[in-house]
Backbone and ligand atoms as CSV (ligand in chain L), in Angstrom:
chain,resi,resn,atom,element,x,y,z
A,1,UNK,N,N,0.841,-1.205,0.000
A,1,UNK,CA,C,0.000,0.000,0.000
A,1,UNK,C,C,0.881,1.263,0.000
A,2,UNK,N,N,0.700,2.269,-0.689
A,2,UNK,CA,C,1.718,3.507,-0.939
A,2,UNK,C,C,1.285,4.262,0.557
A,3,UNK,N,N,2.407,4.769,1.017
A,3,UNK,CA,C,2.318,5.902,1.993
A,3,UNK,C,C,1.107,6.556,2.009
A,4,UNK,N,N,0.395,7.085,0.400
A,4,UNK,CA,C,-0.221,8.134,0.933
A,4,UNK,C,C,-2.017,7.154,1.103
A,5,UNK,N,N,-2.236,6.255,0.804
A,5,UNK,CA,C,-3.105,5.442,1.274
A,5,UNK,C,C,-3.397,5.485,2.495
A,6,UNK,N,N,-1.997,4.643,3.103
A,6,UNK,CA,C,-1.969,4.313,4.512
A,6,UNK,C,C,-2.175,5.287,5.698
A,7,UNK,N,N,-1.894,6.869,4.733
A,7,UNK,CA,C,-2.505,8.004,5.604
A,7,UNK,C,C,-3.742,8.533,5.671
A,8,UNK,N,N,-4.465,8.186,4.478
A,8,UNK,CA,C,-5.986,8.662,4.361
A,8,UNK,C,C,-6.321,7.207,5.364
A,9,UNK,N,N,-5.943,6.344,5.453
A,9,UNK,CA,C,-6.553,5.263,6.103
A,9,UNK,C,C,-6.498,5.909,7.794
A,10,UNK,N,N,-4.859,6.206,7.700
A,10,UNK,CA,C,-5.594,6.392,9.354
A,10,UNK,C,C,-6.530,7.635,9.525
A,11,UNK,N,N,-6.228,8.808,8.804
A,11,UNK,CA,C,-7.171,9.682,9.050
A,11,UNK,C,C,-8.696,9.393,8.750
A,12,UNK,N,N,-9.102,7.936,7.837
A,12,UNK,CA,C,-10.350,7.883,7.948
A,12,UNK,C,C,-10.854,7.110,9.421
A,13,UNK,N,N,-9.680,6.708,9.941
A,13,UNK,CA,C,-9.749,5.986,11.437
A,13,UNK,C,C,-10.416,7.672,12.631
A,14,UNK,N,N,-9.187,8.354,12.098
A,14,UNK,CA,C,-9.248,9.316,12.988
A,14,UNK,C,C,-10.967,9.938,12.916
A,15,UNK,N,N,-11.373,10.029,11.706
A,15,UNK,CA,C,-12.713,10.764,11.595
A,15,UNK,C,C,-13.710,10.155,12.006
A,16,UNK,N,N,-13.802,8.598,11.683
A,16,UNK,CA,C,-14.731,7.818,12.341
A,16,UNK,C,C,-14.711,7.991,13.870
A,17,UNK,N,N,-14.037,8.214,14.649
A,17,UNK,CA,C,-13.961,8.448,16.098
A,17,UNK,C,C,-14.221,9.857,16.355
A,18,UNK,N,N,-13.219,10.573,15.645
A,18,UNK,CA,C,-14.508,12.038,15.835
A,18,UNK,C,C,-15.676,11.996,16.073
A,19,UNK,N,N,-16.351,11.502,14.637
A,19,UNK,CA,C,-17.795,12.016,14.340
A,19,UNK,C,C,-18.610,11.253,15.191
A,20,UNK,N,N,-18.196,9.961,15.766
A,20,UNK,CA,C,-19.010,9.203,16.375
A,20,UNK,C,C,-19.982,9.847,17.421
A,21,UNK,N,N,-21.083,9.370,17.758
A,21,UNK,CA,C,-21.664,9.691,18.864
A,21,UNK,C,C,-22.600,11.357,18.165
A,22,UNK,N,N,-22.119,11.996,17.137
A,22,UNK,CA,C,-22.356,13.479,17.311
A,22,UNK,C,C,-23.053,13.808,15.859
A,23,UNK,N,N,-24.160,14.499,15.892
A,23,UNK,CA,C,-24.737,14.510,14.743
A,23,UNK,C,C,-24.605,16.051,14.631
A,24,UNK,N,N,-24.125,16.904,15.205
A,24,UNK,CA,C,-24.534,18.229,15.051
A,24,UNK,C,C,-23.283,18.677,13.433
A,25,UNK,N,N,-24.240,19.499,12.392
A,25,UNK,CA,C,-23.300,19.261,11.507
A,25,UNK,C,C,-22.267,20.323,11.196
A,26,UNK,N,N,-22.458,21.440,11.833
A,26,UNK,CA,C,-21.281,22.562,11.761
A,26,UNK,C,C,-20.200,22.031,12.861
A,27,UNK,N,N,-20.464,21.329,14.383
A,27,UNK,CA,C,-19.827,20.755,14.676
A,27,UNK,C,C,-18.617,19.986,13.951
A,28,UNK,N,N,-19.131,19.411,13.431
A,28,UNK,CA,C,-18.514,17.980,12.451
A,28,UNK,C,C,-17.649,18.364,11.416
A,29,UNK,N,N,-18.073,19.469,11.014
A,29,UNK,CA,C,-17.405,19.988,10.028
A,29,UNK,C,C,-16.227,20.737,10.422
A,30,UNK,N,N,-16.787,21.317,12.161
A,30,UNK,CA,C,-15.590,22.190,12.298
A,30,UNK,C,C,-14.131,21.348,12.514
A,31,UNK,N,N,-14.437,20.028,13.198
A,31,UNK,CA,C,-13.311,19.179,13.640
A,31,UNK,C,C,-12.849,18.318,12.347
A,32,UNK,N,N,-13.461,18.548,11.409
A,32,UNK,CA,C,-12.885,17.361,10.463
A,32,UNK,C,C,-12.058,18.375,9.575
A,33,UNK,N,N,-13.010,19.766,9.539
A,33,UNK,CA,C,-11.382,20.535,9.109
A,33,UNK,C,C,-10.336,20.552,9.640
A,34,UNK,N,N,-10.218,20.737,11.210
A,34,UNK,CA,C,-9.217,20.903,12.064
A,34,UNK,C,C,-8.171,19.698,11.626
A,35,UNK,N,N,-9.091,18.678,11.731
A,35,UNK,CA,C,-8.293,17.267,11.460
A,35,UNK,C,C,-7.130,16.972,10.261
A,36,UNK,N,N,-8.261,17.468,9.346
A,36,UNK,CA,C,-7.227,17.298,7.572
A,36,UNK,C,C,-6.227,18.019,8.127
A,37,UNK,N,N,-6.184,19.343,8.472
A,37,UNK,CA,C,-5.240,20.987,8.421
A,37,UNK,C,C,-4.290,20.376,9.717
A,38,UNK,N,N,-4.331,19.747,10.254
A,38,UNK,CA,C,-3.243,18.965,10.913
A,38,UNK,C,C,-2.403,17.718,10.566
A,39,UNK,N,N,-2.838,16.982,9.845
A,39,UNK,CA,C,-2.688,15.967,9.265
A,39,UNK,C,C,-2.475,15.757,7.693
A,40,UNK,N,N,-2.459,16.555,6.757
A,40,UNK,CA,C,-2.032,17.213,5.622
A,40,UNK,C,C,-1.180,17.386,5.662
A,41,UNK,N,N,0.111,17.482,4.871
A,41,UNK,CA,C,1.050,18.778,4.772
A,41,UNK,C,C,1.014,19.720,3.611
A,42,UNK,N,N,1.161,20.619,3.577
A,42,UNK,CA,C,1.389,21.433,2.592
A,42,UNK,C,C,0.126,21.923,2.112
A,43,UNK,N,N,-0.807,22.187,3.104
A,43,UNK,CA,C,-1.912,22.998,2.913
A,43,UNK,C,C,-2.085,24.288,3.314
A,44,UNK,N,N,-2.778,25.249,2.308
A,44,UNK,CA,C,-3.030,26.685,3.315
A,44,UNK,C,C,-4.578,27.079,3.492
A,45,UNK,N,N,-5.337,25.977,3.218
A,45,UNK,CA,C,-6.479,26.138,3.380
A,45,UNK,C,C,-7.394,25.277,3.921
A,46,UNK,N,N,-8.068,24.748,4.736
A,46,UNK,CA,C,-9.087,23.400,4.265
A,46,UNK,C,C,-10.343,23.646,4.850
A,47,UNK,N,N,-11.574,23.469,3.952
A,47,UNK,CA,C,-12.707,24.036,5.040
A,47,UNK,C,C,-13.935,23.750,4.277
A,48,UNK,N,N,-15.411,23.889,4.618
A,48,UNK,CA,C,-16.433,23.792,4.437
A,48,UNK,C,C,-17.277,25.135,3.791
A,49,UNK,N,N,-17.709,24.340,2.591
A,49,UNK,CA,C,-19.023,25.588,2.352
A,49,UNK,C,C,-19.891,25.192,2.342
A,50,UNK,N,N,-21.294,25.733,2.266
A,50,UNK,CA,C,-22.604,24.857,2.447
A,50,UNK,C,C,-23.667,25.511,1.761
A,51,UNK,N,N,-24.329,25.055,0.804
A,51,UNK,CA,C,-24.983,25.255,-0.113
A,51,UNK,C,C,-26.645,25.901,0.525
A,52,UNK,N,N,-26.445,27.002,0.145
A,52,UNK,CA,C,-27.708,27.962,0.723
A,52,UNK,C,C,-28.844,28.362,-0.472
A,53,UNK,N,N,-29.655,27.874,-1.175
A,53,UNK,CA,C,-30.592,28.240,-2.768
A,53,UNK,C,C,-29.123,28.232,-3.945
A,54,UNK,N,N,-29.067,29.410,-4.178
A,54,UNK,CA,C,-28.215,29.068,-5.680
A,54,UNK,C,C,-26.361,29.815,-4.754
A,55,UNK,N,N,-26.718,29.516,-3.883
A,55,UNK,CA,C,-25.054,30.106,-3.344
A,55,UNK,C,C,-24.343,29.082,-2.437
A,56,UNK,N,N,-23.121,29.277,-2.260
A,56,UNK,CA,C,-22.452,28.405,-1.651
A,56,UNK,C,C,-21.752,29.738,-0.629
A,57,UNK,N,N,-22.220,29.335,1.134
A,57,UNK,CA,C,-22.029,30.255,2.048
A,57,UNK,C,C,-20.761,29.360,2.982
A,58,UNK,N,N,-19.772,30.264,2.933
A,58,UNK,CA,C,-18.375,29.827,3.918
A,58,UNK,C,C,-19.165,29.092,5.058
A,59,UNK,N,N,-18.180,28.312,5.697
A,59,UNK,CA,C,-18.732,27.169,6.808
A,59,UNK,C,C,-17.452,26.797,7.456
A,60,UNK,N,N,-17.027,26.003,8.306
A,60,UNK,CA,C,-15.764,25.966,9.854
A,60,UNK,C,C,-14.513,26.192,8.215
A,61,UNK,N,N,-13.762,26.398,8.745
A,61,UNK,CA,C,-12.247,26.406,7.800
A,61,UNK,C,C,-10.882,26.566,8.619
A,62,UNK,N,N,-10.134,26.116,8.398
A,62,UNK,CA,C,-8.681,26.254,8.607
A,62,UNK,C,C,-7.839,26.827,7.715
A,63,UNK,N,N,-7.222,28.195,8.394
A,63,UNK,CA,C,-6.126,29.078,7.126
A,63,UNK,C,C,-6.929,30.454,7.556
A,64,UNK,N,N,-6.309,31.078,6.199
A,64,UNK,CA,C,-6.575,32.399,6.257
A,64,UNK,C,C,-8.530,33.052,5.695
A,65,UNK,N,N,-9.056,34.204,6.230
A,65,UNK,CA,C,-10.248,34.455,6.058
A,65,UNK,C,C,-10.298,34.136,4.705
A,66,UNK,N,N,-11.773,33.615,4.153
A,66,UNK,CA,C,-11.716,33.134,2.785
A,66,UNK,C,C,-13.087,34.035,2.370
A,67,UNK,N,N,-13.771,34.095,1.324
A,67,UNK,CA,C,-14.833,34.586,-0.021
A,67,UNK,C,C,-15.884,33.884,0.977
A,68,UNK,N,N,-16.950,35.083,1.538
A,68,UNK,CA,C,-18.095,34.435,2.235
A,68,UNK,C,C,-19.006,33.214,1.089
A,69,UNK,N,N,-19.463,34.084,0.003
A,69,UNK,CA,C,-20.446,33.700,-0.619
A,69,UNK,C,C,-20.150,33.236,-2.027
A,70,UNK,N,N,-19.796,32.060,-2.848
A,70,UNK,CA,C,-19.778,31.622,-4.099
A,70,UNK,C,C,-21.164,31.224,-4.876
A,71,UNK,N,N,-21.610,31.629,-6.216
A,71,UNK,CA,C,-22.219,31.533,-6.490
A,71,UNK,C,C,-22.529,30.159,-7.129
A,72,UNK,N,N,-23.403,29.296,-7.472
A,72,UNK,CA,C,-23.334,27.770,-7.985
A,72,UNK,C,C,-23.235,27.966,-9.438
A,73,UNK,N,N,-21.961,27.248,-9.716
A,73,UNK,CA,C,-21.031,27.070,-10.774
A,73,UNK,C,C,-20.094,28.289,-11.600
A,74,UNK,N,N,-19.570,28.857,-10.502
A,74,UNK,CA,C,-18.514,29.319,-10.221
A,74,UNK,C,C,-17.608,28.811,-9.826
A,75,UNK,N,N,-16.250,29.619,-10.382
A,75,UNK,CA,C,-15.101,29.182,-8.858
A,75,UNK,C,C,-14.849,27.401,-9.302
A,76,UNK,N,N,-13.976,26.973,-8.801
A,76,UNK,CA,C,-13.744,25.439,-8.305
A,76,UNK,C,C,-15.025,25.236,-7.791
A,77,UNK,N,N,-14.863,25.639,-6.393
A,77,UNK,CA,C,-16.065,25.164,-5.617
A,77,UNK,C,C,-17.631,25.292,-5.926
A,78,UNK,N,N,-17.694,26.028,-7.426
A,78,UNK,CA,C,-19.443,26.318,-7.450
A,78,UNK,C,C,-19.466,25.442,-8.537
A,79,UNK,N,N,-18.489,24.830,-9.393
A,79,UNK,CA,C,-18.467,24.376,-10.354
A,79,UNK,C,C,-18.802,22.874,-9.783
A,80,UNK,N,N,-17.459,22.459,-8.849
A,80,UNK,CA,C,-17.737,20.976,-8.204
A,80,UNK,C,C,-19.511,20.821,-7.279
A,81,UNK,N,N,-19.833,22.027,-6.704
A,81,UNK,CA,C,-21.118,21.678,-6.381
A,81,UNK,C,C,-22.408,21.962,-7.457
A,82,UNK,N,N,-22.239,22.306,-8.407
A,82,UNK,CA,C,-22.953,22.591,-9.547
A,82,UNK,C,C,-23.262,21.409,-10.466
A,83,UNK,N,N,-22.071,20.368,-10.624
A,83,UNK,CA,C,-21.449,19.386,-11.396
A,83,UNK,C,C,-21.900,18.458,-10.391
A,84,UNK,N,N,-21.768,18.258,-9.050
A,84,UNK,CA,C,-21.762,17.153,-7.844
A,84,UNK,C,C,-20.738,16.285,-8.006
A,85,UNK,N,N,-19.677,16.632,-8.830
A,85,UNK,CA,C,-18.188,16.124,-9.121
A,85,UNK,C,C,-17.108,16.576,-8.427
A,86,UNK,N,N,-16.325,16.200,-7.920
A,86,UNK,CA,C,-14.604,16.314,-6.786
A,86,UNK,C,C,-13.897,16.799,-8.630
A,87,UNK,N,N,-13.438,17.960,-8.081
A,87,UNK,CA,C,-12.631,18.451,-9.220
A,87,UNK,C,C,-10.913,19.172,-8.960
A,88,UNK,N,N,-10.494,18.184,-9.146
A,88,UNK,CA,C,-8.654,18.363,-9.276
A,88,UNK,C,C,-8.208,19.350,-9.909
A,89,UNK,N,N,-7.677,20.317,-9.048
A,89,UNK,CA,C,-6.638,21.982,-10.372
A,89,UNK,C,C,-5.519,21.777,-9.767
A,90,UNK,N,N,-4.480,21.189,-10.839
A,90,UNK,CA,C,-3.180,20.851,-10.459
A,90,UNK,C,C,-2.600,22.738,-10.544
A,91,UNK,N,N,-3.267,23.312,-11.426
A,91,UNK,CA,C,-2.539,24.963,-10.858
A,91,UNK,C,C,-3.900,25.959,-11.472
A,92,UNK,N,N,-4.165,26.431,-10.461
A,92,UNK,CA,C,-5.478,27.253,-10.287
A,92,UNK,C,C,-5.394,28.420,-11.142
A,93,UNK,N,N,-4.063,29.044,-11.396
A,93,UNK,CA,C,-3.868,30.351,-12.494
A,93,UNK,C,C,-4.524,29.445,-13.896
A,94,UNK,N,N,-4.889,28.054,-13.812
A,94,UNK,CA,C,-5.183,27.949,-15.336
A,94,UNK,C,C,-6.599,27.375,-15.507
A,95,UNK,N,N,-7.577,27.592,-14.085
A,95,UNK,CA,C,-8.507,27.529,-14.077
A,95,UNK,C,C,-9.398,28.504,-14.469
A,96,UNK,N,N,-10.139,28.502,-15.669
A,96,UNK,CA,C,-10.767,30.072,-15.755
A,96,UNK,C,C,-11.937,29.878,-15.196
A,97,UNK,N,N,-12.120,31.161,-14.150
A,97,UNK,CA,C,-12.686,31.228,-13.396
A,97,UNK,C,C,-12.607,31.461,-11.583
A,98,UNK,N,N,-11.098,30.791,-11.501
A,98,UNK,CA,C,-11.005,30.321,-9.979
A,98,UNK,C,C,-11.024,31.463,-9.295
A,99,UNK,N,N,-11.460,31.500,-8.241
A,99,UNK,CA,C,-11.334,32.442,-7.161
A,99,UNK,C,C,-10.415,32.453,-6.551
A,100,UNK,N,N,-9.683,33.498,-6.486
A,100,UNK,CA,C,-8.476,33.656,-5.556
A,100,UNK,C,C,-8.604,34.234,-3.884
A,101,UNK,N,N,-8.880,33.047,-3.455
A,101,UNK,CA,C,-8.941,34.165,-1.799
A,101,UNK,C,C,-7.988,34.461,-1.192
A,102,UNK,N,N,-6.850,33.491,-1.573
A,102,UNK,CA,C,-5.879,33.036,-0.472
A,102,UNK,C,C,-4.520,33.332,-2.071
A,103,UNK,N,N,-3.932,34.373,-2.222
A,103,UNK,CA,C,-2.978,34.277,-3.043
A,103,UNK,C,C,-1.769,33.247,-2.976
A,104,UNK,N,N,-1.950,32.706,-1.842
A,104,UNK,CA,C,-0.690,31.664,-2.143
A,104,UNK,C,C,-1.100,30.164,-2.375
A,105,UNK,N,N,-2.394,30.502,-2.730
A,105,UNK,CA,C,-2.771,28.940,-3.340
A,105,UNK,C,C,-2.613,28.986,-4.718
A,106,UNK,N,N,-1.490,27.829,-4.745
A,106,UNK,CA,C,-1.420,26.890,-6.590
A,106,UNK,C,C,-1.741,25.981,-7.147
A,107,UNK,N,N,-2.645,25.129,-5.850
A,107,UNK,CA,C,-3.607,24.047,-6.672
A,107,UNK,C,C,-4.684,23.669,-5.315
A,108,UNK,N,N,-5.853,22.678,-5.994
A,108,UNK,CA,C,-7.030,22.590,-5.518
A,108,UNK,C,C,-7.405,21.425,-5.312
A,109,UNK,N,N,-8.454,20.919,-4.667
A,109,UNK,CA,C,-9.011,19.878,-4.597
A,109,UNK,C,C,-10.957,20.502,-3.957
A,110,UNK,N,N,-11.612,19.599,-4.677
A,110,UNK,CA,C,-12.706,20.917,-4.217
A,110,UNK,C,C,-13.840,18.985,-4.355
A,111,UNK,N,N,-14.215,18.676,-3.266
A,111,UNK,CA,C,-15.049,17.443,-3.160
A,111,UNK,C,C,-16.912,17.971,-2.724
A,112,UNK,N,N,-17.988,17.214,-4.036
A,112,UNK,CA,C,-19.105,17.918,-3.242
A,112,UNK,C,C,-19.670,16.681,-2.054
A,113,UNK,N,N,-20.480,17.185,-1.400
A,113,UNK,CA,C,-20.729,17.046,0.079
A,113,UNK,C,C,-22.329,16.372,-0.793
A,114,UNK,N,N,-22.323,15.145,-1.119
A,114,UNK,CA,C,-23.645,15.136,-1.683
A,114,UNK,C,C,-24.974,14.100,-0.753
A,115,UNK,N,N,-25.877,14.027,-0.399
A,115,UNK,CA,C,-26.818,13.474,0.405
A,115,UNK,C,C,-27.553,13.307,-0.471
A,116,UNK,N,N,-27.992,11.660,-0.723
A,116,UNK,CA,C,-29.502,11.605,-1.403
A,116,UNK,C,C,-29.854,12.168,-2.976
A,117,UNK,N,N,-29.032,12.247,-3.479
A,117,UNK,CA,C,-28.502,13.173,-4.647
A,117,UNK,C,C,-28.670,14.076,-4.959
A,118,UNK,N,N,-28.464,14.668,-4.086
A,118,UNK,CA,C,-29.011,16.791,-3.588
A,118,UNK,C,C,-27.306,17.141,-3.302
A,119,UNK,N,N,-26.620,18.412,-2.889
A,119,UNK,CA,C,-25.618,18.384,-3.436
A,119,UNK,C,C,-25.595,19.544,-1.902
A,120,UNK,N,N,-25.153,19.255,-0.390
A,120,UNK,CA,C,-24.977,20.240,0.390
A,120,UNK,C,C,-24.119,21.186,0.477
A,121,UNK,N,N,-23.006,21.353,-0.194
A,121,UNK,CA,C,-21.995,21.825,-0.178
A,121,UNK,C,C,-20.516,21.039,-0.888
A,122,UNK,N,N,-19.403,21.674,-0.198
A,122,UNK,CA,C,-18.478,21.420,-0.531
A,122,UNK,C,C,-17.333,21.375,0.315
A,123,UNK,N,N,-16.159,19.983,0.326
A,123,UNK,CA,C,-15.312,20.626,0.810
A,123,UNK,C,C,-13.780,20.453,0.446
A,124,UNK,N,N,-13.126,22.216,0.581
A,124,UNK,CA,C,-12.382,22.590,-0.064
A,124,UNK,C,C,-10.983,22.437,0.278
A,125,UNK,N,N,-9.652,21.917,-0.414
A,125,UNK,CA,C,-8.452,21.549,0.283
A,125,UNK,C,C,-7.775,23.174,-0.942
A,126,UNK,N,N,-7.226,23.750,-0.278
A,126,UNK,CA,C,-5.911,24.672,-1.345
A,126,UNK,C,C,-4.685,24.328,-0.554
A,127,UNK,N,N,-3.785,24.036,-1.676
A,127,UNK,CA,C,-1.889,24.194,-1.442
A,127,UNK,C,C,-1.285,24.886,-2.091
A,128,UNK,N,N,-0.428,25.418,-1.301
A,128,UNK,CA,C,0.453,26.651,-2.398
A,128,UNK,C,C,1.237,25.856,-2.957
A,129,UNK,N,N,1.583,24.459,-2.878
A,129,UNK,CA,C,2.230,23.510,-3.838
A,129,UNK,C,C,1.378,23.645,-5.307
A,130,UNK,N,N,1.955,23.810,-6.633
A,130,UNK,CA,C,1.612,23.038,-7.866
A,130,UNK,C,C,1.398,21.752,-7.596
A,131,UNK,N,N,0.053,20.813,-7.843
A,131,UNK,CA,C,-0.213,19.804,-8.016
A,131,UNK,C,C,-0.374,19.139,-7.565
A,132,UNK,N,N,-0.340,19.935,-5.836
A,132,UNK,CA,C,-0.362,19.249,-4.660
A,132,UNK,C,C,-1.178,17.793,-4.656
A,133,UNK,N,N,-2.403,17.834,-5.186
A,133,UNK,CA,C,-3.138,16.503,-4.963
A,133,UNK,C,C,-3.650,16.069,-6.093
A,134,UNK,N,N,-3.275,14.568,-6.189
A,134,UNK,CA,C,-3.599,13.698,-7.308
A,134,UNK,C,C,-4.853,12.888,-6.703
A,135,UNK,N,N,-5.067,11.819,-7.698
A,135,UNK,CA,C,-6.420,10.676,-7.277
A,135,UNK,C,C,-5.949,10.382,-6.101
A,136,UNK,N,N,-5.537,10.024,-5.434
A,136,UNK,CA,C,-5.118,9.349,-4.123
A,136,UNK,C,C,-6.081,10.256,-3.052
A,137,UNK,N,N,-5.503,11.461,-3.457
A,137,UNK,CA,C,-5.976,12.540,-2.166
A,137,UNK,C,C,-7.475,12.917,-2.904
A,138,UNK,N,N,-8.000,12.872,-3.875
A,138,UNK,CA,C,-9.505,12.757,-4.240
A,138,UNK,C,C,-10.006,11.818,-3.629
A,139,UNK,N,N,-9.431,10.439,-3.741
A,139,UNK,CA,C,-10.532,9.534,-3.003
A,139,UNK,C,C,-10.297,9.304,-1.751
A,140,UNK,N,N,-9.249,9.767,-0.724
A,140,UNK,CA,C,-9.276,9.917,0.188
A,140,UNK,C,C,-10.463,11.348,1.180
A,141,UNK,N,N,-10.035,11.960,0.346
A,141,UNK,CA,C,-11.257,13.363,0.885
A,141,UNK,C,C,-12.598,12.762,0.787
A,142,UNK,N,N,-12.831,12.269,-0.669
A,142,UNK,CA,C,-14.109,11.933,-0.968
A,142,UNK,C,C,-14.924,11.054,0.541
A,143,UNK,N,N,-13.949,10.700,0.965
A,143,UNK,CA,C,-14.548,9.212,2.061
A,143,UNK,C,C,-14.480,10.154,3.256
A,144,UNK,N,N,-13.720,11.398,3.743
A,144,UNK,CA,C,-14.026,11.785,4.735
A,144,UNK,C,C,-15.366,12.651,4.197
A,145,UNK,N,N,-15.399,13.234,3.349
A,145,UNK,CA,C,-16.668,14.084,2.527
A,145,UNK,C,C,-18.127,13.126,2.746
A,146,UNK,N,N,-17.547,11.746,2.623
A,146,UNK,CA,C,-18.829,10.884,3.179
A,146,UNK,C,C,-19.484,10.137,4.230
A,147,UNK,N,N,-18.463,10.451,4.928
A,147,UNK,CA,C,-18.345,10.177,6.914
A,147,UNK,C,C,-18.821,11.097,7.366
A,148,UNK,N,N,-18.457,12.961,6.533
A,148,UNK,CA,C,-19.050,13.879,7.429
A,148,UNK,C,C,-21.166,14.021,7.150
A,149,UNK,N,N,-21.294,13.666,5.481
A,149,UNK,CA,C,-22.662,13.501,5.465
A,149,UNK,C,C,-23.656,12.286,6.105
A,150,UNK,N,N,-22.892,11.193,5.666
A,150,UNK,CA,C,-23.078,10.240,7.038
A,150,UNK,C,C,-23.517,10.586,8.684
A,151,UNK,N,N,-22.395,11.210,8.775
A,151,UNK,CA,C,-22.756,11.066,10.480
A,151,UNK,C,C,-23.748,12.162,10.727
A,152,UNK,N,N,-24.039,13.232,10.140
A,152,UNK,CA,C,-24.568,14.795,10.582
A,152,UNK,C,C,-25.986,15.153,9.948
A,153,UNK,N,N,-26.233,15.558,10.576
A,153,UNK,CA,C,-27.959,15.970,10.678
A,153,UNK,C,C,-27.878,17.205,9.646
A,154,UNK,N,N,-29.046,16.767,8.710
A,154,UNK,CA,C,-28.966,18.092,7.625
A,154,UNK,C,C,-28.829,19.769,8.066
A,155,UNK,N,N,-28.496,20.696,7.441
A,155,UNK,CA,C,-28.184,21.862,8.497
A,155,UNK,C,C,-29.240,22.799,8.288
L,1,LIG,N1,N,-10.699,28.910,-4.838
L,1,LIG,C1,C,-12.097,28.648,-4.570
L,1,LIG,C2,C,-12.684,29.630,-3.605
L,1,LIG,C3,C,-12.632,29.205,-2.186
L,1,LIG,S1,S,-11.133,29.434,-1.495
L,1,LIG,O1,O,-10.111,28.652,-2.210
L,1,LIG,C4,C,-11.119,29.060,0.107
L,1,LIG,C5,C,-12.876,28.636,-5.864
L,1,LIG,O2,O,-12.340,28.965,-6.943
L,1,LIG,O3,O,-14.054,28.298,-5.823
């Protein structure tokens, strides 16, 4: 199993014990950011948005203040919750469109938060690394992205 497996594995260990017991869902969200943004390296961002009618409204995050309000299918993140697709930007200057909140982000990972096939949000990894995350770290997010809709009470 490659290193970076064996780390989404334990962090999907770690989240299952989080979330246990706790349905509250800004809760859930706030610690499972905390979690990645410790357990990552080379991130300057990681955090939750949550899909409000046709907008996507900031939610718990780790890093610097980010863009309250994205509109759906905008941005990485309005596009992946627009699409209900996890969408990979190995370098965000060549995304047209991306939102820049955080200037020292150079690539993305943007997973939607989907329930029932309704689409709650999103959640968002930035690294000021180029290319920071390949499939590995997509389907690793994806599974904490589905532990946090799993465990938490719609918001
Ligand atoms: N870059 C995102 C906006 C959110 S921030 O990265 C936290 C986007 O293009 O949707």
């Amino acid at each position: 199993m490659t290193a970076k497996r064996e780390l989404y594995e334990e962090l999907e260990r770690q989240a299952c014990g989080l979330l246990a017991g706790e349905r509250d869902a800004i809760a859930n969200a706030a610690n499972l950011s905390a979690l990645i943004w410790q357990s990552l390296p080379d991130l300057n961002w990681a955090g939750f948005y949550f899909r409000k009618g046709r907008e996507l409204v900031l939610g718990p995050f780790q890093g610097w203040p980010a863009c309250v309000r994205i509109a759906l299918g905008t941005g990485v993140c309005g596009t992946a919750a627009a699409g209900l697709k996890t969408i990979l930007v190995p370098d965000v200057h060549r995304f047209l469109g991306h939102i820049a909140c955080d200037g020292a982000s150079n690539s993305e990972l943007v997973v939607p938060l989907i329930k029932e096939g309704r689409v709650l949000g999103v959640l968002d990894l930035d690294s000021p690394l180029f290319a920071r995350f390949v499939e590995a770290d997509a389907a690793g997010i994806e599974t904490l992205a589905r532990l946090w809709t799993q465990a938490s009470d719609r918001l």
